[in-house]
PDB file of N, CA, C and O in Angstrom:
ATOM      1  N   UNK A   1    -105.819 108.754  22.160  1.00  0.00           N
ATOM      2  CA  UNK A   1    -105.008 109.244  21.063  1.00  0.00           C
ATOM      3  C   UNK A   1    -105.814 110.226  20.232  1.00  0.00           C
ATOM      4  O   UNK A   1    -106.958 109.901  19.914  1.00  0.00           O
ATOM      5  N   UNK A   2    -105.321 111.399  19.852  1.00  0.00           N
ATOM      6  CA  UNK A   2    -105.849 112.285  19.000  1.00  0.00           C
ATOM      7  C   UNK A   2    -105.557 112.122  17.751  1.00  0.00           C
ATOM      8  O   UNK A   2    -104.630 111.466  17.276  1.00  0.00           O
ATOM      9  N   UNK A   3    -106.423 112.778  17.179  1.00  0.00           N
ATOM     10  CA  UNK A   3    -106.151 112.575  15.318  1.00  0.00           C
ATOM     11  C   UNK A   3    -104.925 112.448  14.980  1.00  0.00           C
ATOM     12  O   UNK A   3    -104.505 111.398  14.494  1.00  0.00           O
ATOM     13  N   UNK A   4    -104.032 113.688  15.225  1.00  0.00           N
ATOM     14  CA  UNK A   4    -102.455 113.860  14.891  1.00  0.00           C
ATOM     15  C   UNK A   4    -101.373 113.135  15.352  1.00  0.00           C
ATOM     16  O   UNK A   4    -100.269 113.245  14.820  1.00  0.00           O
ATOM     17  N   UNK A   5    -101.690 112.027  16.774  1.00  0.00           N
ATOM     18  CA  UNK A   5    -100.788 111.075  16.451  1.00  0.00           C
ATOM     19  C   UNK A   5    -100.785 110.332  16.067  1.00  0.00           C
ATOM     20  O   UNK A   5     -99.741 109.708  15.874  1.00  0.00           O
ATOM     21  N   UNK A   6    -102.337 109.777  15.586  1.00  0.00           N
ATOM     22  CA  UNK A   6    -102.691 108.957  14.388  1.00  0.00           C
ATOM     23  C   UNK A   6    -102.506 109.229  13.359  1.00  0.00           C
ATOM     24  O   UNK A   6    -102.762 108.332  12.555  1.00  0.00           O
ATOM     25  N   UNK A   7    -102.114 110.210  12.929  1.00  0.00           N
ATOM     26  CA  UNK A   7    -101.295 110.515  11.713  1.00  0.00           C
ATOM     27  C   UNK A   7    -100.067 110.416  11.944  1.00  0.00           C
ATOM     28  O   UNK A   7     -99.618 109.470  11.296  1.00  0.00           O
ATOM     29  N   UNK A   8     -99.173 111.000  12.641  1.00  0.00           N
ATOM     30  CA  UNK A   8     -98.429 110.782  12.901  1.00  0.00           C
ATOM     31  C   UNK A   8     -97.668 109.366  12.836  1.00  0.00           C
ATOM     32  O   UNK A   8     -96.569 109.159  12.322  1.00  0.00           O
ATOM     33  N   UNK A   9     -98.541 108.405  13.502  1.00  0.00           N
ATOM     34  CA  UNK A   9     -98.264 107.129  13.414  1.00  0.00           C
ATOM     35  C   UNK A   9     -98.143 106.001  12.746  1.00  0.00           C
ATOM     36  O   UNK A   9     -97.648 104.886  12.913  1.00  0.00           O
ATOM     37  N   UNK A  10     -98.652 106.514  12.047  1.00  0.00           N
ATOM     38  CA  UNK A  10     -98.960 106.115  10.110  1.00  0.00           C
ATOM     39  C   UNK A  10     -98.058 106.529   9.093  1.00  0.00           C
ATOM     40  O   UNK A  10     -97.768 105.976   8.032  1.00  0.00           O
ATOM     41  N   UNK A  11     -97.532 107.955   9.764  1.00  0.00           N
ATOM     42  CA  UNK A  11     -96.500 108.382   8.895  1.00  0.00           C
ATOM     43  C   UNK A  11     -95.435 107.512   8.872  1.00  0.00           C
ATOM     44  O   UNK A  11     -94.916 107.019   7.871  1.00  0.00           O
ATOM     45  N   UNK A  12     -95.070 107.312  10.280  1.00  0.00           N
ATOM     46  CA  UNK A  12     -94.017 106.493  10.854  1.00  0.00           C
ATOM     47  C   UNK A  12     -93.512 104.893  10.525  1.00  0.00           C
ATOM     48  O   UNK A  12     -92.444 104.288  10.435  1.00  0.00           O
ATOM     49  N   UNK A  13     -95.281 104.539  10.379  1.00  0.00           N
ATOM     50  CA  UNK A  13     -95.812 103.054   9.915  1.00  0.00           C
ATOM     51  C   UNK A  13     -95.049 102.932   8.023  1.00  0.00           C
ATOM     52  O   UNK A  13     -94.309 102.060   7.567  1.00  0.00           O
ATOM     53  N   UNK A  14     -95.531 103.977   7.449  1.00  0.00           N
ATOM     54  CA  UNK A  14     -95.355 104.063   6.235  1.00  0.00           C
ATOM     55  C   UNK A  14     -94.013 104.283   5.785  1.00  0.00           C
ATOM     56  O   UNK A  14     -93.645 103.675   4.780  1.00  0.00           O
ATOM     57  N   UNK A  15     -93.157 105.129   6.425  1.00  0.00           N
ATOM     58  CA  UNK A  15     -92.149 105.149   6.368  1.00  0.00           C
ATOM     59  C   UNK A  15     -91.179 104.355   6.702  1.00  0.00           C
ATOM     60  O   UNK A  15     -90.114 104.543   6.113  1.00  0.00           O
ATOM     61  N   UNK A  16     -91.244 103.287   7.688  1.00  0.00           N
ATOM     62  CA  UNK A  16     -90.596 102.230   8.230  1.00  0.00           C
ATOM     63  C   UNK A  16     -91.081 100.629   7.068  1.00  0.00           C
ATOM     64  O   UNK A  16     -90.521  99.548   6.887  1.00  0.00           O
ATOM     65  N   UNK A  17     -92.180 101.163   6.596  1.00  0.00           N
ATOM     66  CA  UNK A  17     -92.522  99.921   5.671  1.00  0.00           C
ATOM     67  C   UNK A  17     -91.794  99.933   4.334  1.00  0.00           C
ATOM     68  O   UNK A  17     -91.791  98.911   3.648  1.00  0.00           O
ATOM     69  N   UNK A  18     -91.109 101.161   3.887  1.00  0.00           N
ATOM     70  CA  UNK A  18     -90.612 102.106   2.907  1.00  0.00           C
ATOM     71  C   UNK A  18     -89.421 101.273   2.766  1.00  0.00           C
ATOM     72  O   UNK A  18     -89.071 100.523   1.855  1.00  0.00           O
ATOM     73  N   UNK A  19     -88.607 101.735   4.441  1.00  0.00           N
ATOM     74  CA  UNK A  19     -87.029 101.038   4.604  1.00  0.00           C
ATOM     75  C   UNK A  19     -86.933  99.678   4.403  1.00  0.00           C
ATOM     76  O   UNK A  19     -86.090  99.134   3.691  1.00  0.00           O
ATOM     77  N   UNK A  20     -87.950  99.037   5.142  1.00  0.00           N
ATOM     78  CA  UNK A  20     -87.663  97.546   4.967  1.00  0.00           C
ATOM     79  C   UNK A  20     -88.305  97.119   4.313  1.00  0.00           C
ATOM     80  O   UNK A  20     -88.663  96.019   4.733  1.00  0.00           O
ATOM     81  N   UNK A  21     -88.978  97.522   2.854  1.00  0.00           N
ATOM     82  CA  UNK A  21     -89.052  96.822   1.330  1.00  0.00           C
ATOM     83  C   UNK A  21     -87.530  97.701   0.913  1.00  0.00           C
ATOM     84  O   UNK A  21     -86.558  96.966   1.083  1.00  0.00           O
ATOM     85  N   UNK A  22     -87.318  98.510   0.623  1.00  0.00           N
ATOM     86  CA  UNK A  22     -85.777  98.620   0.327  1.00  0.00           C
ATOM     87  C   UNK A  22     -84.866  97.939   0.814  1.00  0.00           C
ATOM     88  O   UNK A  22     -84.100  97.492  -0.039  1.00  0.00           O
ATOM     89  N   UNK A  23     -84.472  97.488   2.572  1.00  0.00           N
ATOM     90  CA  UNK A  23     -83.579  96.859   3.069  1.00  0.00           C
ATOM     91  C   UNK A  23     -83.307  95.243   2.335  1.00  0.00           C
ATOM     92  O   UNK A  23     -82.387  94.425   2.318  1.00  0.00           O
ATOM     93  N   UNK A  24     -84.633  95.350   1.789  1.00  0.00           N
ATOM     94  CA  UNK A  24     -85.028  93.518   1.824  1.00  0.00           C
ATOM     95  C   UNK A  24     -84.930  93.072   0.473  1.00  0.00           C
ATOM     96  O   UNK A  24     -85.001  91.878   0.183  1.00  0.00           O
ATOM     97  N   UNK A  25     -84.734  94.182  -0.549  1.00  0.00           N
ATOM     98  CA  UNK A  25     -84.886  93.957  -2.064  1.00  0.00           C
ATOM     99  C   UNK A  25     -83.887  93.922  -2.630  1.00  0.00           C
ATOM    100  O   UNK A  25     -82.881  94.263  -2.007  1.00  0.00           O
ATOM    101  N   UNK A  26     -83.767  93.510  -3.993  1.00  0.00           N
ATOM    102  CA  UNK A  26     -82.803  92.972  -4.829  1.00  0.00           C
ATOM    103  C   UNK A  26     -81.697  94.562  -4.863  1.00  0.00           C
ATOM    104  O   UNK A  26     -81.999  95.749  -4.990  1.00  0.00           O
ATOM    105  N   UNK A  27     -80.268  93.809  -4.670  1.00  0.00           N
ATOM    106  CA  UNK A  27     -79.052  94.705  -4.948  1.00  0.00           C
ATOM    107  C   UNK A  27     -79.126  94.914  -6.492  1.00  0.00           C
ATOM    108  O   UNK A  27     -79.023  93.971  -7.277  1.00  0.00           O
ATOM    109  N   UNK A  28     -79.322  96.279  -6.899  1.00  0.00           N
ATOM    110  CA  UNK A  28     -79.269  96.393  -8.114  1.00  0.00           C
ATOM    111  C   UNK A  28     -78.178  96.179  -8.993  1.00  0.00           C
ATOM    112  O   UNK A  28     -78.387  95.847 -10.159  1.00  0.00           O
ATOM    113  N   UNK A  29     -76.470  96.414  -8.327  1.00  0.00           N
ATOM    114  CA  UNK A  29     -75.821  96.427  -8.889  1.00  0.00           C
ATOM    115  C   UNK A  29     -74.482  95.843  -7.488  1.00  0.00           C
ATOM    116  O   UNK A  29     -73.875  96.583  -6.714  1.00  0.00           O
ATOM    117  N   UNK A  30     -74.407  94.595  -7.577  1.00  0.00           N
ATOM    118  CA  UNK A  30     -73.130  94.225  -6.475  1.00  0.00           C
ATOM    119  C   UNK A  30     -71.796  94.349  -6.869  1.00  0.00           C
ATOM    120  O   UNK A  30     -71.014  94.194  -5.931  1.00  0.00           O
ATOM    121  N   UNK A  31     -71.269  94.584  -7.979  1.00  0.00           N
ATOM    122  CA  UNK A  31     -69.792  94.712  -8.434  1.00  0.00           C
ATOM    123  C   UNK A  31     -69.011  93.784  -8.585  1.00  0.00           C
ATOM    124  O   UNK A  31     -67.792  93.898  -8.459  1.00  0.00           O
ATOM    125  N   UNK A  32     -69.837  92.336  -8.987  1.00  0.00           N
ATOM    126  CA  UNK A  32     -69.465  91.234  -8.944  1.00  0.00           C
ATOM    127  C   UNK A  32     -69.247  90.340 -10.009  1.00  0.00           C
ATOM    128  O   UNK A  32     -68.718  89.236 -10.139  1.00  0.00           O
ATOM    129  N   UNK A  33     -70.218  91.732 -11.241  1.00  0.00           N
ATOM    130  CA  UNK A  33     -70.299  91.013 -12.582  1.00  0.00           C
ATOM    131  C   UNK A  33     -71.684  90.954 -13.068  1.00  0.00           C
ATOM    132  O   UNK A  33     -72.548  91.511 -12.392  1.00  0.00           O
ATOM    133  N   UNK A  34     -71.992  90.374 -14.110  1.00  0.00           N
ATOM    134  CA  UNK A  34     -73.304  90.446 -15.016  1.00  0.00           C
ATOM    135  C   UNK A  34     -74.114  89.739 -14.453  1.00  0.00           C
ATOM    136  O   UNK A  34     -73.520  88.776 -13.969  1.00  0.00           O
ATOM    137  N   UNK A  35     -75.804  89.688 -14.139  1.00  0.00           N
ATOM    138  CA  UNK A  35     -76.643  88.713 -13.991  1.00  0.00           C
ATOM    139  C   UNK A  35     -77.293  88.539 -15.685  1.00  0.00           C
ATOM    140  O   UNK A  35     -77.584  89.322 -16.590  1.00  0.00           O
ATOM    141  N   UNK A  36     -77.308  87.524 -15.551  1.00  0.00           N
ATOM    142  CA  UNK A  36     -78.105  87.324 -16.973  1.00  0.00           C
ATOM    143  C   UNK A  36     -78.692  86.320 -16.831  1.00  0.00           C
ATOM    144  O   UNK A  36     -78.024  85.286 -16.863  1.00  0.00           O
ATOM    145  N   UNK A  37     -80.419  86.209 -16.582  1.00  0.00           N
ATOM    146  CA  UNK A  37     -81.653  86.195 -17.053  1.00  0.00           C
ATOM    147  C   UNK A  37     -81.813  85.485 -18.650  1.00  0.00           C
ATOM    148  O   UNK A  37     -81.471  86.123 -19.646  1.00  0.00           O
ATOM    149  N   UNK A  38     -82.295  84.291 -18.722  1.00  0.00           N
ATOM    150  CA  UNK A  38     -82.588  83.432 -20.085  1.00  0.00           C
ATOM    151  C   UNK A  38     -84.109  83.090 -19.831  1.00  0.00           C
ATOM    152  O   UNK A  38     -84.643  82.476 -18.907  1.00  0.00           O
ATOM    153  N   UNK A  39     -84.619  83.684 -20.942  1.00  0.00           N
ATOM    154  CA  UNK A  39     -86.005  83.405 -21.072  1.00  0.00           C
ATOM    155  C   UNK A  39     -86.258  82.576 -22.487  1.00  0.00           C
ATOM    156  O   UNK A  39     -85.464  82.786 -23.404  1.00  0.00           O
ATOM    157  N   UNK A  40     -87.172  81.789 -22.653  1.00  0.00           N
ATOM    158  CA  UNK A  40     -87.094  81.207 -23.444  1.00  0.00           C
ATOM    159  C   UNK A  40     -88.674  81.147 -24.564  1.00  0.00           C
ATOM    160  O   UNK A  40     -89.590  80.332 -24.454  1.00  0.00           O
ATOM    161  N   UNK A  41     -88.601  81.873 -25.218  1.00  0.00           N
ATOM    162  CA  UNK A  41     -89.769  82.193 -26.018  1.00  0.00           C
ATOM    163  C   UNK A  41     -90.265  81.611 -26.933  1.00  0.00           C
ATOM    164  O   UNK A  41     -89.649  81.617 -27.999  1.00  0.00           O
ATOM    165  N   UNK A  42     -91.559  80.902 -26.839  1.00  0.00           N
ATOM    166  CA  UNK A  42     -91.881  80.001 -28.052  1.00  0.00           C
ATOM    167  C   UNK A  42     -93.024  80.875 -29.205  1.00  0.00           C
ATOM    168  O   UNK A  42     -93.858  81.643 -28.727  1.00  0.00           O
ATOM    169  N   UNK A  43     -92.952  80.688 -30.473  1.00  0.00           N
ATOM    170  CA  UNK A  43     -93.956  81.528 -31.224  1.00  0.00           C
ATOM    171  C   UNK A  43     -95.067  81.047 -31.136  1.00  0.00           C
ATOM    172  O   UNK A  43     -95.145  80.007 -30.482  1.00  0.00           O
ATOM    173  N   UNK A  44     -96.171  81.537 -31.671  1.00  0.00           N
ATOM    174  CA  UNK A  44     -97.405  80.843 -32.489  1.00  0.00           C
ATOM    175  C   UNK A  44     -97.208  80.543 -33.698  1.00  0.00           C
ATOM    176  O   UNK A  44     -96.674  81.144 -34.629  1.00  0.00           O
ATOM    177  N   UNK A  45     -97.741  79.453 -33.585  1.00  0.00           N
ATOM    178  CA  UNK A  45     -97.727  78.669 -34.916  1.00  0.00           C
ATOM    179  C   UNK A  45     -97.924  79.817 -36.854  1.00  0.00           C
ATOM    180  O   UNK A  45     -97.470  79.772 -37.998  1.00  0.00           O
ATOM    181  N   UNK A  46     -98.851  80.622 -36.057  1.00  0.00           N
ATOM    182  CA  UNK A  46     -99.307  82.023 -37.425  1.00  0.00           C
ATOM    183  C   UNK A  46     -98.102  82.810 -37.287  1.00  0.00           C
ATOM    184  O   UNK A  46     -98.237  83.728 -38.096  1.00  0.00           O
ATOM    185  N   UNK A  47     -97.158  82.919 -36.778  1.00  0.00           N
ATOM    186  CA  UNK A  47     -96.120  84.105 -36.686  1.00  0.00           C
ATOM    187  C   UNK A  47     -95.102  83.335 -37.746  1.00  0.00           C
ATOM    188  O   UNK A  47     -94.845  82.132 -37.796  1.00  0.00           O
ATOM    189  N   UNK A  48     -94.513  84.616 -38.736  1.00  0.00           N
ATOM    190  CA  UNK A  48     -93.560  83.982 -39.558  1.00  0.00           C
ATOM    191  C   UNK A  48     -92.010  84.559 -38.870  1.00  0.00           C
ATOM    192  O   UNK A  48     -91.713  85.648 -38.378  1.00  0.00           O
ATOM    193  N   UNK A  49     -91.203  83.286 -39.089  1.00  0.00           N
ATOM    194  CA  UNK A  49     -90.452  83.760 -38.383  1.00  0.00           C
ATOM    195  C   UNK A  49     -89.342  84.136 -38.808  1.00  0.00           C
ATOM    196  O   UNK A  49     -88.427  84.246 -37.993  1.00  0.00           O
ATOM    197  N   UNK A  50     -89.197  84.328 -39.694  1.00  0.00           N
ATOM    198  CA  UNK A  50     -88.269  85.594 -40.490  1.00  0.00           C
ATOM    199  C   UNK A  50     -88.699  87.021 -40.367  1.00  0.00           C
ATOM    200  O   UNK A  50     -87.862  87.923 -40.346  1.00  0.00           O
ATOM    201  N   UNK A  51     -90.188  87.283 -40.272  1.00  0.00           N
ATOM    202  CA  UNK A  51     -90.300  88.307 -39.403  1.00  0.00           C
ATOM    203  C   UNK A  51     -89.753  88.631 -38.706  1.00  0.00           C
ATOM    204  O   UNK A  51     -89.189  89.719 -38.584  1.00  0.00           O
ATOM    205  N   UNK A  52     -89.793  87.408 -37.805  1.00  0.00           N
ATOM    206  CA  UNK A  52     -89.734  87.777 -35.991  1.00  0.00           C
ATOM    207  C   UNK A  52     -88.198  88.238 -35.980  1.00  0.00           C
ATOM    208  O   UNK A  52     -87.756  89.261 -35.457  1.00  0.00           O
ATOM    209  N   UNK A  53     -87.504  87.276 -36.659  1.00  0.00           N
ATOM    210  CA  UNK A  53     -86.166  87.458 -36.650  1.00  0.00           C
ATOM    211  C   UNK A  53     -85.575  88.822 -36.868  1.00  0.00           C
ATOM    212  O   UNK A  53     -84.676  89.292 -36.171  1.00  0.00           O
ATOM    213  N   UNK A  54     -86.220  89.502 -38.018  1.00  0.00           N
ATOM    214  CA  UNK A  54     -86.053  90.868 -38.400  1.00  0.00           C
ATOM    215  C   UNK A  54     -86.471  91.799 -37.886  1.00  0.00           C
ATOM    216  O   UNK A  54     -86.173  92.920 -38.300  1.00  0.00           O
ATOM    217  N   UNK A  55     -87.425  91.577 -36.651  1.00  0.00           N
ATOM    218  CA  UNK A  55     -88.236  92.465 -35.660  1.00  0.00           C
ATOM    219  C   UNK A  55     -87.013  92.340 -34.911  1.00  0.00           C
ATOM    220  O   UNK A  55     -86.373  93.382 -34.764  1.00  0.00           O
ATOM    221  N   UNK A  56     -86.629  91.450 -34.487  1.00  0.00           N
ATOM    222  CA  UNK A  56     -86.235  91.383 -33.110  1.00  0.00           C
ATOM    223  C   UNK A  56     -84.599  91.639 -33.473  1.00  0.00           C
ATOM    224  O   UNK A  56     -84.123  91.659 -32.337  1.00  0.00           O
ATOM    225  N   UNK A  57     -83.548  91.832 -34.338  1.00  0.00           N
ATOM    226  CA  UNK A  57     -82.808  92.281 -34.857  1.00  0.00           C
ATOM    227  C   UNK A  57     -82.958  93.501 -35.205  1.00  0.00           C
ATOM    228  O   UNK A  57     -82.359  94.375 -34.578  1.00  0.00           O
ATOM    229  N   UNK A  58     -83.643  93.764 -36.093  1.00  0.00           N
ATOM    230  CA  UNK A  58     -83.732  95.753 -36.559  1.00  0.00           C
ATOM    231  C   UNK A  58     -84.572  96.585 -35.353  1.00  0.00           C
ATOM    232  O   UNK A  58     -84.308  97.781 -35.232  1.00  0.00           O
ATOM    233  N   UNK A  59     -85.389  96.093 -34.627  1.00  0.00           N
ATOM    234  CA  UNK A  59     -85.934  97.025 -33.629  1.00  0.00           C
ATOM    235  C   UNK A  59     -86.206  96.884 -32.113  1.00  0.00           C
ATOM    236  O   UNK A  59     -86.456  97.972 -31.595  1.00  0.00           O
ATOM    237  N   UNK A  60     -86.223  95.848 -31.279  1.00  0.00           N
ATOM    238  CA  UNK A  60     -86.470  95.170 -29.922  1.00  0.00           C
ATOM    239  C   UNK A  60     -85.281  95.424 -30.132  1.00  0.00           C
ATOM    240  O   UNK A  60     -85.152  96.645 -30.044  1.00  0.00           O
ATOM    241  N   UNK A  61     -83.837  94.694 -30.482  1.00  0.00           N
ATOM    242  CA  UNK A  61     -82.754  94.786 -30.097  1.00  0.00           C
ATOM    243  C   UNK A  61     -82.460  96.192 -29.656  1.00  0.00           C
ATOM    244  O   UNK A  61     -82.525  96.544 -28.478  1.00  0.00           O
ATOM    245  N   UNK A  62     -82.026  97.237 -30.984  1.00  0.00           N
ATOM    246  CA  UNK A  62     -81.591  98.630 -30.656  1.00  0.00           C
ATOM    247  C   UNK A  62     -82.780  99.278 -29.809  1.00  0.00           C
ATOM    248  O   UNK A  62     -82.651 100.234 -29.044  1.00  0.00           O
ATOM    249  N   UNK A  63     -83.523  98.843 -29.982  1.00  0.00           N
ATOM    250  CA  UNK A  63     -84.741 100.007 -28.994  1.00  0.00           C
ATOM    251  C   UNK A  63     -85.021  99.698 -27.663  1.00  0.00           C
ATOM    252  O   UNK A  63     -85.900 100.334 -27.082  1.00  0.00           O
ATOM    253  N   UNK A  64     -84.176  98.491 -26.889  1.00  0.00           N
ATOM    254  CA  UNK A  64     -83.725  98.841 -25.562  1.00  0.00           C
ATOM    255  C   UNK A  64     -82.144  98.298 -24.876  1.00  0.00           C
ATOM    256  O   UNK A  64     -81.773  97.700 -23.865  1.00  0.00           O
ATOM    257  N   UNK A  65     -81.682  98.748 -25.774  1.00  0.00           N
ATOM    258  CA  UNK A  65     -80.299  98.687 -25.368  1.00  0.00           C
ATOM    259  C   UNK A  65     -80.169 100.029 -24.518  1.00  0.00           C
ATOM    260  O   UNK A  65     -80.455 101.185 -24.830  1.00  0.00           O
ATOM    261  N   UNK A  66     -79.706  99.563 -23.483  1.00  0.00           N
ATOM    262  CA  UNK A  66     -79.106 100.457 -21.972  1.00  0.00           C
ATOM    263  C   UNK A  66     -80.253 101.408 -21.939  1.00  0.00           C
ATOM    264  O   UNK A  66     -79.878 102.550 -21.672  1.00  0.00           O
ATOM    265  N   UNK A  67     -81.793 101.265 -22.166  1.00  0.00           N
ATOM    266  CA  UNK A  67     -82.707 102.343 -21.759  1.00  0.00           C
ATOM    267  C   UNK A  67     -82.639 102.654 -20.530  1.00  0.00           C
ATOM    268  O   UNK A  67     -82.741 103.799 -20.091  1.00  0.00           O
ATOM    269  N   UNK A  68     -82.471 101.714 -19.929  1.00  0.00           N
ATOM    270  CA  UNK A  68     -82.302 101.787 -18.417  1.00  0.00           C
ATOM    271  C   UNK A  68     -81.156 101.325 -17.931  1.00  0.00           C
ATOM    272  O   UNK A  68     -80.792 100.173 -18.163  1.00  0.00           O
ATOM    273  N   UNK A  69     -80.215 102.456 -16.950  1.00  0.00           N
ATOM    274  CA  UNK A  69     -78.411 101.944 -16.844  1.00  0.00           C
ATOM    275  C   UNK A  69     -78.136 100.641 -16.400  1.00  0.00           C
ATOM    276  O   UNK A  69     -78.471 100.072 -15.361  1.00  0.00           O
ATOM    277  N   UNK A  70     -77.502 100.280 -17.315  1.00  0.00           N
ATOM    278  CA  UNK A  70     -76.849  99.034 -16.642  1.00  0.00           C
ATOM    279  C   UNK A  70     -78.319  97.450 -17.424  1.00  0.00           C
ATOM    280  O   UNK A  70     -78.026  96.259 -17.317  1.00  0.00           O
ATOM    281  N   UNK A  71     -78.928  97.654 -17.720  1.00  0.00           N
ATOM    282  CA  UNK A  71     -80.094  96.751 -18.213  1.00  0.00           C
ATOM    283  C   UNK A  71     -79.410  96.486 -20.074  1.00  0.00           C
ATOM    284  O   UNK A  71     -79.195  97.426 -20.839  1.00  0.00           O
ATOM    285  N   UNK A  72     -79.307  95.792 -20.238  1.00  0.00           N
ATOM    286  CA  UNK A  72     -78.882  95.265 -21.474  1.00  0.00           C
ATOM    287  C   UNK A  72     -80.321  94.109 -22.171  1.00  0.00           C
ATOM    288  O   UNK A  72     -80.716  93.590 -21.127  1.00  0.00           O
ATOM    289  N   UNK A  73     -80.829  93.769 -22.834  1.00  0.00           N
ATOM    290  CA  UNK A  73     -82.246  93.037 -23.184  1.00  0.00           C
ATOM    291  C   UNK A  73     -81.791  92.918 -24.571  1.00  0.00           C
ATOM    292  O   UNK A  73     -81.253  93.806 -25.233  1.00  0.00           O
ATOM    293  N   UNK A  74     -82.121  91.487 -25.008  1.00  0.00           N
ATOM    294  CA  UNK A  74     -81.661  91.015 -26.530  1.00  0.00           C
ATOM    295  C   UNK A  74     -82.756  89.950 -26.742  1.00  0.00           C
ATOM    296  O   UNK A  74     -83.321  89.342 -25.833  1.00  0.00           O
ATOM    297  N   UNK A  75     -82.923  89.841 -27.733  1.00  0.00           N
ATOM    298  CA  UNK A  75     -83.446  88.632 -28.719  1.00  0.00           C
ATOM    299  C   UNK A  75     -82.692  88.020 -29.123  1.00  0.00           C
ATOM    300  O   UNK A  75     -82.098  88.629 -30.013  1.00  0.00           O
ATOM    301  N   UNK A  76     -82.174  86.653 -28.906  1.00  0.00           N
ATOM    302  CA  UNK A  76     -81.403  86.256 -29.968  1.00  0.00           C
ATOM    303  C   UNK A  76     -81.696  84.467 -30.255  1.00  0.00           C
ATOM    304  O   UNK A  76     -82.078  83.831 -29.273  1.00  0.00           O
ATOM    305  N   UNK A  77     -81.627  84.191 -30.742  1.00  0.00           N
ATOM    306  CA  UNK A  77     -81.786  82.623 -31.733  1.00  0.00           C
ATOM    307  C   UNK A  77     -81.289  81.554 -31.133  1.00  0.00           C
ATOM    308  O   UNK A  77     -80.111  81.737 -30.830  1.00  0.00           O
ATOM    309  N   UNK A  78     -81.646  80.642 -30.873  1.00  0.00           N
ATOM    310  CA  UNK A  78     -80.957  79.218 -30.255  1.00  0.00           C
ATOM    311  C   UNK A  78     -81.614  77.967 -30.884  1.00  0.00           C
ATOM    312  O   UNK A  78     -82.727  77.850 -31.397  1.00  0.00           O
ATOM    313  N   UNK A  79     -80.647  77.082 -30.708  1.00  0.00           N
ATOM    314  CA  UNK A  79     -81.712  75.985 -31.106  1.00  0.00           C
ATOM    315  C   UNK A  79     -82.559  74.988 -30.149  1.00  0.00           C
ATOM    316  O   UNK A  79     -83.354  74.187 -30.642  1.00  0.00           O
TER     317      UNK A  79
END
């Protein structure tokens, strides 16, 4: 084998490794309805949390709403 179908072959390698991490990965969008993801966040004990509350209301909230299409991300309060 010469250099160039060893390149060649690699190209091929790389490109076929390309398709099937795409073939194999999450449907971004199936038309089936919302996924929604619950994470559940605990503070540190030093964090006040009327802060947090007002962080995560006046700025985390609006500052990634739909940054990315279709991605929705909230903070919100539970007990």
């Amino acid at each position: 084998m010469n250099i160039n179908q060893i390149k060649l072959l690699m190209v091929y390698g790389l490109i076929t490794l390309i398709n099937s991490t795409m073939l194999f990965s999450q449907v971004t969008y199936s038309g089936k309805g919302d996924v929604i993801a619950i994470r559940f966040l605990e503070l540190e004990p030093d964090i006040d949390t009327t802060e947090f509350e007002k962080f995560a209301l006046e700025e985390f909230n609006p500052a990634f709403d739909r940054t990315i299409p279709g991605l929705k991300e909230y903070i919100a309060k539970s007990d």
